[in-house]
C-alpha positions, 0 to 999 in steps of 0.5 A: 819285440815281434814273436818272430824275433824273439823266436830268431833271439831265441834260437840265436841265443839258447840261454835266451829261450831257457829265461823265457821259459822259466820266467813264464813258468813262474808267472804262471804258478804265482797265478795259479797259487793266487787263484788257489788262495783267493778259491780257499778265501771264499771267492765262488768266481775263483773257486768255480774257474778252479774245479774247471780247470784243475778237477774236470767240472763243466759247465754242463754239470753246473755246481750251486755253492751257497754260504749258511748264516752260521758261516762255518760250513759250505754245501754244494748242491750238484746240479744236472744240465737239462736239454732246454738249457735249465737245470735241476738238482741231482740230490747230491749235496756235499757240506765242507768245512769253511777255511779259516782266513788267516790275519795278516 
């Protein structure tokens, strides 16, 4: 089905529309709340696209996440954007407790 006649269905048939909508709605948290868990799980990839789109972080303002070997804690070291495109530490290292994975 087109865009253009599932637009026509929809304003048709309002019922329609309010299905769609919510169907999408609930698509869209069942990502989100993945995307929260595998972030929590130490997936750096899902952790990083997290704080971008959900807390403001850029990528002009790159953030270094690395595990210790006693695997119980993160830092994450802030990190400043130069004009030549590297970057530098800033100073800023914050340390976090690493979430406990739960058996299932």
């Amino acid at each position: 089905m087109t865009e253009k006649t599932l637009r026509a269905v929809e304003e048709r048939q309002p019922e329609v529309s309010t299905a769609y909508s919510k169907g999408k709605a609930m698509a869209i948290a069942d990502v989100a709340s993945s995307l929260y868990e595998q972030a929590k799980s130490g997936n750096i990839q899902a952790a990083k696209f997290y704080l971008k789109t959900q807390a403001g972080w850029r990528e002009d303002a790159p953030v270094e996440l690395s595990q210790p070997d006693d695997d119980r804690t993160w830092k994450i070291q802030i990190m400043r954007a130069k004009e030549d495109g590297t970057t530098e530490p800033t100073g800023r290292v914050v340390e976090v407790a690493r979430p406990i994975q739960s058996s299932q």
